[in-house]
C-alpha positions as a printed Julia matrix, in Angstrom:
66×3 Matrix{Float64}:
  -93.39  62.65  -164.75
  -93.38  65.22  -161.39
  -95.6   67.95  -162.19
  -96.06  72.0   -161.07
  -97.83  72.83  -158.31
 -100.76  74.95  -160.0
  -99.86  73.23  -163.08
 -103.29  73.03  -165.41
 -103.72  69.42  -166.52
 -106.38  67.17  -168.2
 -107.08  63.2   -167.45
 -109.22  61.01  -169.26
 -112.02  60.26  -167.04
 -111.6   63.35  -164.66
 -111.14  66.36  -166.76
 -109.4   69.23  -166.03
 -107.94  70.0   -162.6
 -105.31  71.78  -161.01
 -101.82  69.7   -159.27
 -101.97  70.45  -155.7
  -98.63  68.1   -155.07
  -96.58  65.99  -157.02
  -93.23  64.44  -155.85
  -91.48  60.62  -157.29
  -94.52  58.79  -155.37
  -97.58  60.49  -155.52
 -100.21  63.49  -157.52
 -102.4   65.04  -155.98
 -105.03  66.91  -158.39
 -108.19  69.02  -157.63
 -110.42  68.63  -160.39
 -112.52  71.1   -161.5
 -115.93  69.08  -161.22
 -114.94  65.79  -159.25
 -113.02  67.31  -156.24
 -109.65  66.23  -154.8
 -108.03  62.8   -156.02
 -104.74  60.98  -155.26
 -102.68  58.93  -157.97
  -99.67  56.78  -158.04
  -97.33  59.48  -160.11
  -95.04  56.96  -162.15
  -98.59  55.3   -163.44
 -100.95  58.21  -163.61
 -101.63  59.63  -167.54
 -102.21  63.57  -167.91
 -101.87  66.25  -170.46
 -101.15  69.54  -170.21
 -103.76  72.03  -170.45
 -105.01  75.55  -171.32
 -108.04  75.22  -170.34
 -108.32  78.43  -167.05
 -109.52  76.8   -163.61
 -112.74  77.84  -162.72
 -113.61  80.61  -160.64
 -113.66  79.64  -156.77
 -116.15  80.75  -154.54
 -115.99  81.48  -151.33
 -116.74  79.08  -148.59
 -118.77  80.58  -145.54
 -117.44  79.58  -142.41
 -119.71  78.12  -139.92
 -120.57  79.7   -136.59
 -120.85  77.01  -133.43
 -123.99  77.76  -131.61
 -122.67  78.81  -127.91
């Protein structure tokens, strides 16, 4: 199954994330507490979800030292 970009999911040993990409070969998810992961799409199991994504904060960019 090809999921929504943005679409809220759930996986068994992952939790909740949010689909970055899914097309007929791969899913790529961003889970909420165990970062970015890849799966095979026509293998992968996930369930929808309700569950909000968590509020992002904001990175700080670093500065090079001239």
């Amino acid at each position: 199954m090809i999921f929504a970009s943005d679409q809220r999911i759930r996986h068994a040993a992952y939790g909740n994330g949010t689909i970055i990409h899914s097309d007929d070969q791969r899913t790529e998810i961003q889970f909420d507490q165990h970062g970015r992961k890849k799966f095979v799409t026509r293998i992968v199991q996930l369930e929808t979800s309700d569950v909000p994504a968590p509020a992002r904060t904001q990175r700080r960019s670093r500065k090079k030292n001239a």
